[in-house]
gemmi code that builds the backbone of each chain (N, CA, C; Angstrom):
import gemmi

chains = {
    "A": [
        ("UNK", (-30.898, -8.587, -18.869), (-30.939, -7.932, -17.573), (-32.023, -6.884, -17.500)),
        ("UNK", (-32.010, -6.091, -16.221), (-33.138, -5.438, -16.236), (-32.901, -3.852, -16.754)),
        ("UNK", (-33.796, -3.763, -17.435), (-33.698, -2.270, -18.076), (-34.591, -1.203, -17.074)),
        ("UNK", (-33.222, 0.281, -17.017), (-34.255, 1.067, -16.384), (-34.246, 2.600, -17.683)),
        ("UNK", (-35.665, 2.893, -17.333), (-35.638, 4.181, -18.599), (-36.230, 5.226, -17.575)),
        ("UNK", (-35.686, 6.432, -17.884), (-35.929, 7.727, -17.425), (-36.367, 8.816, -18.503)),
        ("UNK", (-37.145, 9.431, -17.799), (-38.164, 10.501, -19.001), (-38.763, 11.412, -17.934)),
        ("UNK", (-38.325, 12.609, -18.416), (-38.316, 13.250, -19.553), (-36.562, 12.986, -19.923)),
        ("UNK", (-35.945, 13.049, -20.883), (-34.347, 13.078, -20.808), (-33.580, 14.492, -20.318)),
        ("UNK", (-34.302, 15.553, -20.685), (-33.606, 16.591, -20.700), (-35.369, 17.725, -19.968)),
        ("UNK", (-34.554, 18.604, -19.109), (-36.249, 19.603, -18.598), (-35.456, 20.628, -18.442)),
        ("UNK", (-36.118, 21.948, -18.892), (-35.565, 23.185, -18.602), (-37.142, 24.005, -17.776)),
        ("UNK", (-36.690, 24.223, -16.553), (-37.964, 25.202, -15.873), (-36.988, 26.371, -15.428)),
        ("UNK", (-38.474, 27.446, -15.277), (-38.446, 28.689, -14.784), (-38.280, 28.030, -13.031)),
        ("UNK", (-37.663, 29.331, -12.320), (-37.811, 28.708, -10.784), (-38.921, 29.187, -10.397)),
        ("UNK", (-39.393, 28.087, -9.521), (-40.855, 28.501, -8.569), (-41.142, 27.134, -9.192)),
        ("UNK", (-41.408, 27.154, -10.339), (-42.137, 25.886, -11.352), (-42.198, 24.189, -10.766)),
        ("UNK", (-43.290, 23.752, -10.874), (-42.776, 22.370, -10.519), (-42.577, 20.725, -11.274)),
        ("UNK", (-42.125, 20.169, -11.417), (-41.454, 18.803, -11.940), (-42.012, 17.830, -11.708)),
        ("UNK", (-42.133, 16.680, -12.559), (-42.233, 15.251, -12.294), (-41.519, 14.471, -12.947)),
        ("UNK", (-40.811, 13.813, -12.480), (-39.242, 13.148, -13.498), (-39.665, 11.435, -12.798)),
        ("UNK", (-40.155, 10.608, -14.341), (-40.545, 9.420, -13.838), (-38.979, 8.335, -14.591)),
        ("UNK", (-39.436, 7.138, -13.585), (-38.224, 5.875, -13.829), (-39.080, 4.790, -13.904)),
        ("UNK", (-39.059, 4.284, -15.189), (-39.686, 2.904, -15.296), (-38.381, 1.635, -15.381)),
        ("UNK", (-38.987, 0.861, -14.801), (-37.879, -0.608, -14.738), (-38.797, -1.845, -14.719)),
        ("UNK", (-37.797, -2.609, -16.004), (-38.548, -3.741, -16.636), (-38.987, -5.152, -15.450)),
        ("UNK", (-38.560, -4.971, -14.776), (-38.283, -6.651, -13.586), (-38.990, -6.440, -12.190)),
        ("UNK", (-39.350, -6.948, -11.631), (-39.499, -6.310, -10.236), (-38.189, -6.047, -9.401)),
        ("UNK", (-38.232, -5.555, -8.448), (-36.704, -4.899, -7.752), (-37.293, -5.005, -6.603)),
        ("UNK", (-35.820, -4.610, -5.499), (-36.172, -4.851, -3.928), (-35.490, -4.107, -3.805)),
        ("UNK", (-34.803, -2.610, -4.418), (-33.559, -1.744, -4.313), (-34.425, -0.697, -5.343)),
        ("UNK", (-34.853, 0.935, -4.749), (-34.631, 1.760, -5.959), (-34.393, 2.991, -5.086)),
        ("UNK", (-33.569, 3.613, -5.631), (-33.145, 4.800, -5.106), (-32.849, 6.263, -6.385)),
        ("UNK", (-33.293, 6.880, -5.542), (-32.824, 8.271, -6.589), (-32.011, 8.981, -6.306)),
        ("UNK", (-31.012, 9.532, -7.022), (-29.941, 10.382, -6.844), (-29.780, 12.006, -7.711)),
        ("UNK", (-28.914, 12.699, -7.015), (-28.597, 13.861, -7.520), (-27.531, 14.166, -7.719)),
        ("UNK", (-27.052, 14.586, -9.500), (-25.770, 14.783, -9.291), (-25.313, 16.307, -9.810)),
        ("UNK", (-24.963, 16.785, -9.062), (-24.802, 18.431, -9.044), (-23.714, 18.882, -10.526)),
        ("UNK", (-23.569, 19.855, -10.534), (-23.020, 20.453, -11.724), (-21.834, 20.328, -11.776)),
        ("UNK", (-21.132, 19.644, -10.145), (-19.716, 19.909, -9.740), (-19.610, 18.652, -9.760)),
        ("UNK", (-20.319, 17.399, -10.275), (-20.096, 15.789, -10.220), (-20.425, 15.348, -8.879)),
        ("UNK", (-20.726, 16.101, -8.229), (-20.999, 15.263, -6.990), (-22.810, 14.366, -6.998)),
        ("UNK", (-22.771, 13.084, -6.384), (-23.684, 12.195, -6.533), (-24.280, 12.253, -4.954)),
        ("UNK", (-25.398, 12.857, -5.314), (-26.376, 12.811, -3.449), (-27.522, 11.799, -3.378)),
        ("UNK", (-27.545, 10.979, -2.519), (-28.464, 10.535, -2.335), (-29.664, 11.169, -2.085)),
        ("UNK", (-30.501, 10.837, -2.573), (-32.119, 11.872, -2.226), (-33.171, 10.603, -1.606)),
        ("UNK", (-33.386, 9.876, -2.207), (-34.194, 8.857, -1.269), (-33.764, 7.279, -1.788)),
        ("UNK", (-34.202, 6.327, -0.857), (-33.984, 5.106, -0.948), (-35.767, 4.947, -0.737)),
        ("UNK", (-36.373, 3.831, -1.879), (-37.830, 4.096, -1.682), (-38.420, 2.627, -2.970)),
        ("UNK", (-37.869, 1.535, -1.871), (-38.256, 0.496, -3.103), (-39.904, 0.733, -3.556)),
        ("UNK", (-41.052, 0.807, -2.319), (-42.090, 0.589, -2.943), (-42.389, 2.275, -1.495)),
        ("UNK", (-44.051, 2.374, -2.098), (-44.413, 3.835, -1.613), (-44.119, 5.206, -1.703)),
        ("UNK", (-44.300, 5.915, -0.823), (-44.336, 6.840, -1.162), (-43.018, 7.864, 0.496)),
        ("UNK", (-42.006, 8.891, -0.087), (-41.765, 9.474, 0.635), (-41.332, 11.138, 0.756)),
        ("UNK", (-40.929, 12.031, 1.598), (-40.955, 13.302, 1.385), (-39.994, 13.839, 2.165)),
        ("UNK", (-39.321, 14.616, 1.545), (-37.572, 15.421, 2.112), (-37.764, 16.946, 1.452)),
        ("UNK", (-38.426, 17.693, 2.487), (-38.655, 18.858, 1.627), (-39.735, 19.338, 0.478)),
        ("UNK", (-38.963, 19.446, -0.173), (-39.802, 20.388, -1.478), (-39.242, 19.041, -2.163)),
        ("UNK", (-38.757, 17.656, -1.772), (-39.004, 16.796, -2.717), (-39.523, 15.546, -2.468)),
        ("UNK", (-40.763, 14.980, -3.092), (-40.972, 13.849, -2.683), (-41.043, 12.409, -4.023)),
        ("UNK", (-41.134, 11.433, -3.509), (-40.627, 10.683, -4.064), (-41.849, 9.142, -4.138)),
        ("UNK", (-42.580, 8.545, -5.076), (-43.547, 7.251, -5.254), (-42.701, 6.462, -5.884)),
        ("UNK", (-42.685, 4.940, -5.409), (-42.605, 3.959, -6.455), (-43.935, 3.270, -5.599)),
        ("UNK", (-44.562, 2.673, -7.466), (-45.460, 1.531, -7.902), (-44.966, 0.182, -8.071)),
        ("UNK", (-44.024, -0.418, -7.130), (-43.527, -1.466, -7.374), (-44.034, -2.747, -8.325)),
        ("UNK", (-45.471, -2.346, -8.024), (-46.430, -3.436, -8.862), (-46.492, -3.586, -10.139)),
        ("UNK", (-46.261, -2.099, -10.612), (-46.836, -1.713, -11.551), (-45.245, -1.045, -12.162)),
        ("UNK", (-44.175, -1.306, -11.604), (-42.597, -1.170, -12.097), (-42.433, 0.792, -12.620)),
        ("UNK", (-42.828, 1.499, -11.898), (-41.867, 2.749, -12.319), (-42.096, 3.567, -10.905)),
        ("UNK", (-41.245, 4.475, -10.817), (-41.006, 5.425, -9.628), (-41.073, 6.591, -10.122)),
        ("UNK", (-41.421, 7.332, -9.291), (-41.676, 9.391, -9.762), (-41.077, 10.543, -8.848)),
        ("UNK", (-40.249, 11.280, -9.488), (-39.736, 12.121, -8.223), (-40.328, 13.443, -8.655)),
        ("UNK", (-40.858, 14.041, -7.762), (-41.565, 15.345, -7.880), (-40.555, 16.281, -7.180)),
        ("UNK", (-40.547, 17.532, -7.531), (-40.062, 18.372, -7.155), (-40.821, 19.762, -7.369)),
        ("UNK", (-41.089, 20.555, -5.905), (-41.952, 21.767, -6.392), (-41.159, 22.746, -6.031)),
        ("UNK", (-41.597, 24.151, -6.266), (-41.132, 24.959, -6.130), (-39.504, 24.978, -6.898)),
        ("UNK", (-39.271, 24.933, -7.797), (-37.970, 24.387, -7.869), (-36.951, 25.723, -7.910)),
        ("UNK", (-35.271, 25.113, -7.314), (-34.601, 26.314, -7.177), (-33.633, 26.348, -8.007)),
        ("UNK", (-32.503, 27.551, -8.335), (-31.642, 27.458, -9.406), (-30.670, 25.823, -8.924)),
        ("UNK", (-30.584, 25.628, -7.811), (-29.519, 24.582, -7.779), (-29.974, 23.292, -7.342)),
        ("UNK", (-31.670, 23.200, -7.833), (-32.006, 21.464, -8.012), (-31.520, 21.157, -9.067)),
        ("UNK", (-30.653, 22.446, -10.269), (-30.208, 22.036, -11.322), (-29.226, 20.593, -11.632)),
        ("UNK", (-29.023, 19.890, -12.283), (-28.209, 18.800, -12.525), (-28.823, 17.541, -13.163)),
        ("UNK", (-28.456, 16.696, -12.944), (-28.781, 15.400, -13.404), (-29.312, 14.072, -12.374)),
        ("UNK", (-30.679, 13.856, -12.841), (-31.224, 13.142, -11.401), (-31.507, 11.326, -12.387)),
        ("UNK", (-30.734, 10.946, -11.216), (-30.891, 9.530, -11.429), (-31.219, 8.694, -10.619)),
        ("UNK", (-31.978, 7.409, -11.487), (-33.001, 6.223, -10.642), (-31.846, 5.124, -10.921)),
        ("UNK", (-31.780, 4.667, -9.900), (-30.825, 3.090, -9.717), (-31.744, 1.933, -9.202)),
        ("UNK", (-31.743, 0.786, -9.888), (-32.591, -0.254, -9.025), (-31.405, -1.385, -8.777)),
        ("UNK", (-32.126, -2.475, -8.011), (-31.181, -3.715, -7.045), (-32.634, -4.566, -7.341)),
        ("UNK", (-32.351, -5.994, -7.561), (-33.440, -6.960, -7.971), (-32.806, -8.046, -7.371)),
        ("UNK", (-33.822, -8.747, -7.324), (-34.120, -9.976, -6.505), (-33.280, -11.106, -6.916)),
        ("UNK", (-32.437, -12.161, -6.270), (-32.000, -12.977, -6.846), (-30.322, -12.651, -7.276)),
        ("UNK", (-29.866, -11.296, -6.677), (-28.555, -11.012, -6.758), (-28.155, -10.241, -5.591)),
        ("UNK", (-26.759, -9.798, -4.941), (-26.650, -8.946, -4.227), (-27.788, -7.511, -4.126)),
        ("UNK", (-28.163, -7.195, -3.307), (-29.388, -6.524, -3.231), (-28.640, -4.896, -3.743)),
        ("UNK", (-27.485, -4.694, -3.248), (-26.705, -3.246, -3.527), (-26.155, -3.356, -4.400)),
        ("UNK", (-26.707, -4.190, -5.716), (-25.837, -4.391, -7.250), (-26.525, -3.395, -7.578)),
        ("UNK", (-26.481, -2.104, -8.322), (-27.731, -0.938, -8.533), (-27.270, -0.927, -9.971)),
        ("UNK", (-28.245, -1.199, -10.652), (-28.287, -0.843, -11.857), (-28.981, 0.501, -12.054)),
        ("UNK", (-28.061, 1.393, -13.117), (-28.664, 2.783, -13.136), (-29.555, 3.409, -14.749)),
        ("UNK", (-30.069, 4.212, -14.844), (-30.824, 4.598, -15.858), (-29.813, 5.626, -16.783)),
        ("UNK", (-30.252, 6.389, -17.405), (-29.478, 6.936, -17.674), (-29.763, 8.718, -17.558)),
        ("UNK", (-30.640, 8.881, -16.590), (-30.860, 10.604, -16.302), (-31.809, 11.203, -16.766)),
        ("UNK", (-32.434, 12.451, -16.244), (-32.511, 13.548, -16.590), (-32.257, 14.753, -16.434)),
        ("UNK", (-31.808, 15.303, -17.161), (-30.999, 16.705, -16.711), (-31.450, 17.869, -16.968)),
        ("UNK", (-32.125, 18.144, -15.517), (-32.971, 19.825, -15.113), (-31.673, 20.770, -15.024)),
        ("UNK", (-32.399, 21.621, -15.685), (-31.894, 23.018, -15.611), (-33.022, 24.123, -14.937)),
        ("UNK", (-32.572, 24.489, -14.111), (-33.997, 25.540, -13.505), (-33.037, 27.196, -13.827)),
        ("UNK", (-33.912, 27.966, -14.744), (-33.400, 29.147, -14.902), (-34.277, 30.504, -13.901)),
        ("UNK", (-33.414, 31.036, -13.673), (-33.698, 32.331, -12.584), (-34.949, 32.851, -13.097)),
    ],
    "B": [
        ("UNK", (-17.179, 12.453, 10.568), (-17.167, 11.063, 9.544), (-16.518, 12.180, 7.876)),
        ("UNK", (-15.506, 11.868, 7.436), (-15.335, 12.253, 5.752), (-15.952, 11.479, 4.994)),
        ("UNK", (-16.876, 10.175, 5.639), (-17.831, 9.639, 4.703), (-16.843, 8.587, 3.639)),
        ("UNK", (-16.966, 8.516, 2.235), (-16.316, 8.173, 1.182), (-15.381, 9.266, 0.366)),
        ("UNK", (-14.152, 8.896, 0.257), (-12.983, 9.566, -0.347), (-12.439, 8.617, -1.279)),
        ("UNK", (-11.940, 9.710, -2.067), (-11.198, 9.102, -3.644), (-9.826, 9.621, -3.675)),
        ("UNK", (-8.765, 9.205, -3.918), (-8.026, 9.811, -4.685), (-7.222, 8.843, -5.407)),
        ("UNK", (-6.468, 10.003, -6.930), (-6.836, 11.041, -7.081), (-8.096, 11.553, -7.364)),
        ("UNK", (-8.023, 13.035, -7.466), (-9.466, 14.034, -8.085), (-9.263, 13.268, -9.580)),
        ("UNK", (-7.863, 13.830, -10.103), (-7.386, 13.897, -11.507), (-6.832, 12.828, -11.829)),
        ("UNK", (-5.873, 12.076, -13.396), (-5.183, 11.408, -13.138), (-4.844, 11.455, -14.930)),
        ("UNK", (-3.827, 11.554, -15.207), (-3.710, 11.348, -17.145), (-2.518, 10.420, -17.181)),
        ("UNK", (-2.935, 9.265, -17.909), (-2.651, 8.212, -18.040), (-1.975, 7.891, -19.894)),
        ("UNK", (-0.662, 6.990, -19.694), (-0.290, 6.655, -21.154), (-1.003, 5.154, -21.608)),
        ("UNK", (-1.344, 5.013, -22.531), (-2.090, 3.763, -22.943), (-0.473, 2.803, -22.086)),
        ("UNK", (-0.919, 1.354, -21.508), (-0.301, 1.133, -21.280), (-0.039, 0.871, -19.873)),
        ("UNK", (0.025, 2.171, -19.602), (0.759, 2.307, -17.848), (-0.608, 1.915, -16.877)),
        ("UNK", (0.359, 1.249, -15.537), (-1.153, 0.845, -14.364), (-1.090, 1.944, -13.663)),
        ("UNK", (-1.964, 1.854, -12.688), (-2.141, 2.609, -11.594), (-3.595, 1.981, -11.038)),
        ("UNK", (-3.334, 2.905, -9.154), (-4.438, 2.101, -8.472), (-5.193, 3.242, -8.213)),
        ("UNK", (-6.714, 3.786, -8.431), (-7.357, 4.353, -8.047), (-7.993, 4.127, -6.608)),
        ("UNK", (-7.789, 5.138, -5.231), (-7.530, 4.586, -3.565), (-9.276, 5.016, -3.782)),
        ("UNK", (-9.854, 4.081, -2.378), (-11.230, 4.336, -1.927), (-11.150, 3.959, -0.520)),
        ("UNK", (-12.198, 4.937, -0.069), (-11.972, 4.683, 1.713), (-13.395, 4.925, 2.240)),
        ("UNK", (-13.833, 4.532, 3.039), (-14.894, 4.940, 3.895), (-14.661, 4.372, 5.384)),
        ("UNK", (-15.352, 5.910, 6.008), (-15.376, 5.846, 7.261), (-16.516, 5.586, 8.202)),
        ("UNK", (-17.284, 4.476, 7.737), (-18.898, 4.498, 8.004), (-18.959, 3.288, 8.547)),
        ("UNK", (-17.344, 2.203, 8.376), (-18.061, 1.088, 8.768), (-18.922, 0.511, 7.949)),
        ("UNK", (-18.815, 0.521, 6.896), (-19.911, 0.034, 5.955), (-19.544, -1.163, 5.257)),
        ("UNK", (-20.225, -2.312, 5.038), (-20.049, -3.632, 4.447), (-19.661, -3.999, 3.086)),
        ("UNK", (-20.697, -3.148, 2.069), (-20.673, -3.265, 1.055), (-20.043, -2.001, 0.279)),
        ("UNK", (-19.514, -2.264, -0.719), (-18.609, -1.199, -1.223), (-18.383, -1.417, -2.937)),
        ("UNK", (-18.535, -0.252, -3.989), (-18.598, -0.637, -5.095), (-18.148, 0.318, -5.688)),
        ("UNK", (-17.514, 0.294, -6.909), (-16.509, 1.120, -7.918), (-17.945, 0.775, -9.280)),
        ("UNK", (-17.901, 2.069, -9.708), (-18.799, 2.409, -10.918), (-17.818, 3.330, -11.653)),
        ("UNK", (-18.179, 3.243, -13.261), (-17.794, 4.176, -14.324), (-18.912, 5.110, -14.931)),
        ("UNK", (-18.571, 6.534, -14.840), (-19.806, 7.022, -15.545), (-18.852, 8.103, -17.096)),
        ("UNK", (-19.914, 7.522, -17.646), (-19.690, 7.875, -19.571), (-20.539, 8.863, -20.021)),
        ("UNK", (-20.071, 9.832, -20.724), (-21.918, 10.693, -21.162), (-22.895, 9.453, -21.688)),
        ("UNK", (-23.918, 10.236, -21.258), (-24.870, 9.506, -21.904), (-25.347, 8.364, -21.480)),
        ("UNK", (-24.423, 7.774, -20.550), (-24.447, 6.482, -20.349), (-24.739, 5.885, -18.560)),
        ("UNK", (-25.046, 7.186, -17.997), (-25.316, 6.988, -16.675), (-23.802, 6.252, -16.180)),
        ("UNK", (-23.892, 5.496, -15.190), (-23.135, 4.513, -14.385), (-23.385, 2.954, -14.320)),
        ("UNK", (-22.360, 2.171, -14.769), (-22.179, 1.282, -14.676), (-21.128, 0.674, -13.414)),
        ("UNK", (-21.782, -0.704, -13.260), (-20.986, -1.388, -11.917), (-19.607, -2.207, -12.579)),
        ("UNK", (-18.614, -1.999, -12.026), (-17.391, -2.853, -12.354), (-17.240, -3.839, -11.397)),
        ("UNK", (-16.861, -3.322, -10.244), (-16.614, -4.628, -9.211), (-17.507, -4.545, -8.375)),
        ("UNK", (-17.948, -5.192, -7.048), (-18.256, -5.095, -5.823), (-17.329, -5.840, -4.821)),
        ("UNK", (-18.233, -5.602, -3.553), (-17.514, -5.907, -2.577), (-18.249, -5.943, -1.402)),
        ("UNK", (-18.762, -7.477, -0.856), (-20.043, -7.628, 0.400), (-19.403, -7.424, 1.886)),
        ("UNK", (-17.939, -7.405, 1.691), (-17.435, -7.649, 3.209), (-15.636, -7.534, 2.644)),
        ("UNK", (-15.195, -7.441, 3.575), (-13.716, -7.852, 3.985), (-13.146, -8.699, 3.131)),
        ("UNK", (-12.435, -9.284, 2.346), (-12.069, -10.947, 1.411), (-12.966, -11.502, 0.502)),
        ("UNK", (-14.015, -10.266, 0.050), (-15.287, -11.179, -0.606), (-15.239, -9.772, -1.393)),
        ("UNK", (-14.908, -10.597, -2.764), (-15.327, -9.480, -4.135), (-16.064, -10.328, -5.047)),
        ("UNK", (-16.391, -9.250, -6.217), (-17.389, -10.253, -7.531), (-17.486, -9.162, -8.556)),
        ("UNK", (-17.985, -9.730, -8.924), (-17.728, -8.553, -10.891), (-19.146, -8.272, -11.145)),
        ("UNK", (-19.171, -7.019, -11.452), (-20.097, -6.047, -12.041), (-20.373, -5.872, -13.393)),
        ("UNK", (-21.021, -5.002, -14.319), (-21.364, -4.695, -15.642), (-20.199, -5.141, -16.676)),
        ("UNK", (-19.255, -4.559, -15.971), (-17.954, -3.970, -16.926), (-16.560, -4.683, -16.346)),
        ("UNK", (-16.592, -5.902, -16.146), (-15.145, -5.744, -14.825), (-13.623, -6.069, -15.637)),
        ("UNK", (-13.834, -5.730, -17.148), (-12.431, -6.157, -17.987), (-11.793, -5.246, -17.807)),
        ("UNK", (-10.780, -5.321, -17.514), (-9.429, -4.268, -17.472), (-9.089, -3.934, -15.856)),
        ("UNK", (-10.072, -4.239, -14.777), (-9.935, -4.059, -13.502), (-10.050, -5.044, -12.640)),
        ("UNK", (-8.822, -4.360, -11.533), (-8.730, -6.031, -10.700), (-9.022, -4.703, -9.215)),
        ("UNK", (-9.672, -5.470, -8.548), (-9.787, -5.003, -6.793), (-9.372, -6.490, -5.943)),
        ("UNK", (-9.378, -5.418, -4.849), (-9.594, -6.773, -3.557), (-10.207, -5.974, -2.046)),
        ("UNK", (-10.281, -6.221, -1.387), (-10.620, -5.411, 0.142), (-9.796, -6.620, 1.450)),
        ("UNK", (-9.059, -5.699, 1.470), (-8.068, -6.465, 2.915), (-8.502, -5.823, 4.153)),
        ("UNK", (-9.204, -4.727, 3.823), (-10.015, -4.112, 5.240), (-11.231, -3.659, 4.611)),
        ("UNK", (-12.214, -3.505, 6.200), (-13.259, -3.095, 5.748), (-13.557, -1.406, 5.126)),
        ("UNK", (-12.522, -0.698, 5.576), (-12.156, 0.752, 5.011), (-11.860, 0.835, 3.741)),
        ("UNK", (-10.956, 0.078, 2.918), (-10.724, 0.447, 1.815), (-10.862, -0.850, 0.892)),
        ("UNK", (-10.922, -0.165, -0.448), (-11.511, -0.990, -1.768), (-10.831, -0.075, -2.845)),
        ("UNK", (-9.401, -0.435, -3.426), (-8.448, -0.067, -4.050), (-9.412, -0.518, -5.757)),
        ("UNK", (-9.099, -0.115, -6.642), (-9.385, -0.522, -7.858), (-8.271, 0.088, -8.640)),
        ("UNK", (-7.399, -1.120, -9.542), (-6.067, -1.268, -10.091), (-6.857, -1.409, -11.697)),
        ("UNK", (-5.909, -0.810, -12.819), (-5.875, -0.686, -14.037), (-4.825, -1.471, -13.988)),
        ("UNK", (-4.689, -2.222, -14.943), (-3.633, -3.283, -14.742), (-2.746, -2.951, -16.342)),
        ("UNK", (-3.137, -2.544, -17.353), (-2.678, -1.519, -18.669), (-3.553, -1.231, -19.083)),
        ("UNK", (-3.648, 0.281, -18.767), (-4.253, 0.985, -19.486), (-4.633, 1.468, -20.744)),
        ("UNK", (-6.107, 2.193, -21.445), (-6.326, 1.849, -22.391), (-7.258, 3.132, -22.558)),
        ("UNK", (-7.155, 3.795, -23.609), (-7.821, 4.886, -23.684), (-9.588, 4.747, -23.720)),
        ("UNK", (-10.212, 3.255, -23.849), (-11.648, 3.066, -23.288), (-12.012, 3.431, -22.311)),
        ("UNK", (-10.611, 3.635, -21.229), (-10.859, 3.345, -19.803), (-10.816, 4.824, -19.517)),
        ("UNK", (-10.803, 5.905, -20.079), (-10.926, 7.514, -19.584), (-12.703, 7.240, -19.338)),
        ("UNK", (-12.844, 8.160, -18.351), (-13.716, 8.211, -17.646), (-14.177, 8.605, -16.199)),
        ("UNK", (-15.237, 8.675, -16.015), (-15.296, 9.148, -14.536), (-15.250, 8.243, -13.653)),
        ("UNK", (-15.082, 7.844, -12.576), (-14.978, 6.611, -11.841), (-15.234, 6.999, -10.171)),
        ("UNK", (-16.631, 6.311, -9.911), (-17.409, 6.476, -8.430), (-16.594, 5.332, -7.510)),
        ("UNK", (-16.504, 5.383, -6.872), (-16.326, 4.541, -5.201), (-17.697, 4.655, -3.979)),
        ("UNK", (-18.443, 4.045, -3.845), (-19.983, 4.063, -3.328), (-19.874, 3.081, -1.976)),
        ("UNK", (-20.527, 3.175, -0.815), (-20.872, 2.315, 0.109), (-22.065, 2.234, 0.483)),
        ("UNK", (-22.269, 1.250, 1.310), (-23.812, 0.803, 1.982), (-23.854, 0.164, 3.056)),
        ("UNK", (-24.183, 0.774, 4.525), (-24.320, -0.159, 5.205), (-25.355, -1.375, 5.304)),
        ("UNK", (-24.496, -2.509, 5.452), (-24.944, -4.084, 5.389), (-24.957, -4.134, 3.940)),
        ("UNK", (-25.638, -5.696, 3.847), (-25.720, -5.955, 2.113), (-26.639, -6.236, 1.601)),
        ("UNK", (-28.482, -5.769, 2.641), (-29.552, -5.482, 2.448), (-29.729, -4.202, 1.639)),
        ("UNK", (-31.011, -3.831, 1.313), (-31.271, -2.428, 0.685), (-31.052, -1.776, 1.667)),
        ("UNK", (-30.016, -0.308, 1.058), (-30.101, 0.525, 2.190), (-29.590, 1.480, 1.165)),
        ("UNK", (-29.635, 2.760, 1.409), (-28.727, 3.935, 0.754), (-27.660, 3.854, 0.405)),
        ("UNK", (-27.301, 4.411, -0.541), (-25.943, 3.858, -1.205), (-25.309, 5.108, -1.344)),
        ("UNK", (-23.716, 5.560, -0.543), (-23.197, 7.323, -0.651), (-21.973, 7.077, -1.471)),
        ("UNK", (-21.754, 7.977, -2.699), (-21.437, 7.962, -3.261), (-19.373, 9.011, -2.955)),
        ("UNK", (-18.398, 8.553, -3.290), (-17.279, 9.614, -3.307), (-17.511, 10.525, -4.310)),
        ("UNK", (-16.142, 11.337, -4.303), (-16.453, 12.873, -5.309), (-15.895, 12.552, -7.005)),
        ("UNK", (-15.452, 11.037, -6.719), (-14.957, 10.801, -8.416), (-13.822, 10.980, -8.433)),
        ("UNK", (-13.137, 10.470, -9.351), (-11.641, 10.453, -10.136), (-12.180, 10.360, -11.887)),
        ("UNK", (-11.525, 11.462, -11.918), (-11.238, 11.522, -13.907), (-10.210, 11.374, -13.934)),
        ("UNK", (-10.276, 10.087, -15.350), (-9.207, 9.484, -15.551), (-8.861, 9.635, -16.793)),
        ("UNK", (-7.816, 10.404, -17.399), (-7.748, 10.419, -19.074), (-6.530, 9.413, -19.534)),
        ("UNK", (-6.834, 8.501, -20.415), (-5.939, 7.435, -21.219), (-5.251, 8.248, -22.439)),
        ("UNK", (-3.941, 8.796, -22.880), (-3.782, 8.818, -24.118), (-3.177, 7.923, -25.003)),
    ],
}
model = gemmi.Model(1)
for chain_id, residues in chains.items():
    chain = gemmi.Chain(chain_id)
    for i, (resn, *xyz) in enumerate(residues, 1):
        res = gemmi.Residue()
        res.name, res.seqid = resn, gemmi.SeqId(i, " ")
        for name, pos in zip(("N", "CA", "C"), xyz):
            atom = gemmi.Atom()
            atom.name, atom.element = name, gemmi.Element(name[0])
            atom.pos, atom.b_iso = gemmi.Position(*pos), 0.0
            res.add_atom(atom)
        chain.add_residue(res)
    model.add_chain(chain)
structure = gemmi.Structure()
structure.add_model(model)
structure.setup_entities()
C-alpha cells in the first residue's frame, strides 16, 4: 500500500519563528489533506489540497502531485499552532475518502 | 450544526465485555469513517461507510463490526473486547464520496483491562 512519511518528526520553535513541515507519499493520490490536532485531541481540518498551492492565514499549504510530497508552512508561529500536524492521502482506484495517514509532526512553539 | 459527535468521551472496559461506541453527524454527509489512533502510530482506518446500507473494511477491521441504518449515524460495536483494542477512536465525515474535507469528532478513549 501506499506509504506516507512526515519530517521533521518532532520541531520545537521560539514564537514569531517560521516552519516548513513536509509529507512525502509513495503512489500518486487524488485525496491529500492536512490536519491539526491540538493538545486537547481535537483533529482540525486545515486544508484539503490534492495538487497546488493554498492559503488560510498565517498558513499555507503546496502539494507537487507530480513529484509526490506536500509542504505546510506556517509563519509567524503562535503558542497554540502547538500540537501534532498531520498529512492524510486517498489514491486512485479505491474509495477516494479511504485517507491513509502519516504519522506526524509535533510542534511545540515556546513563548 | 454540532457537526460530528461521539459518545462516550471515556469508557474502561473488562477484556471480554462488548459495547457500542455512538457516532452522529449533522451535515448530511455521505461518507462516514471510524479510525484508531496509537502513539506513534498516527490513525488508522477500521471501517467505512459510502452511504446509508453500504459499509467495507479499512486498515484494521478485526474485532469491529458497524452498519449505518441512517445517514446520521455510524455505530461501531466491540464485539469482546481485548486489551489491543485501548485506544483512541475518531468518527470522521465527508460530504459525497469524492475528495472533499474530511471533519473529524472529539474521540472516545477506550481502556481494555
Amino acid at each position: 500500500g501506499i506509504q506516507v512519511e512526515q519530517s521533521p518528526p518532532d520541531l520545537i520553535l521560539q514564537e514569531g519563528a517560521n516552519s516548513t513541515l513536509r509529507c512525502n507519499f509513495s503512489d500518486s493520490v487524488n485525496n491529500l489533506q492536512w490536519f491539526h490536532q491540538n493538545p486537547w485531541g481535537q483533529l482540525i481540518n486545515l486544508f484539503y489540497i490534492p495538487s497546488g498551492t493554498k492559503q488560510n492565514g498565517r498558513l499555507s499549504a503546496t502539494t507537487v502531485a507530480t513529484e509526490r510530497y506536500s509542504l505546510l508552512y506556517i509563519s509567524s508561529s503562535q503558542t497554540t499552532d502547538s500540537g501534532v500536524y498531520f498529512c492524510a492521502v486517498g489514491t486512485y482506484g479505491g474509495a477516494t475518502n479511504k485517507l491513509i495517514f502519516g504519522t506526524g509532526t509535533l510542534l511545540a512553539v515556546q513563548p | 450544526n454540532a457537526g460530528v459527535t461521539q459518545t462516550p468521551k471515556f469508557q474502561v472496559l473488562k477484556t471480554g465485555q462488548s459495547m457500542t461506541l455512538q457516532c452522529a453527524q449533522d451535515m448530511n454527509h455521505e461518507y462516514m469513517s471510524w479510525y484508531r489512533q496509537d502513539p506513534g502510530m498516527g490513525l488508522r482506518l477500521i471501517h467505512y461507510s459510502v452511504g446509508a446500507g453500504i459499509t467495507d473494511q479499512g486498515e484494521v477491521p478485526n474485532g469491529y463490526n458497524v452498519s449505518r441504518s441512517t445517514t446520521e449515524d455510524f455505530p461501531l460495536r466491540l464485539l469482546s473486547a481485548a486489551p489491543s483494542q485501548t485506544s483512541v477512536y475518531f468518527c470522521a465525515s465527508t460530504a459525497g464520496t469524492g475528495g472533499r474535507e474530511q471533519y473529524f469528532g472529539p474521540g472516545t478513549r477506550l481502556t481494555v483491562t
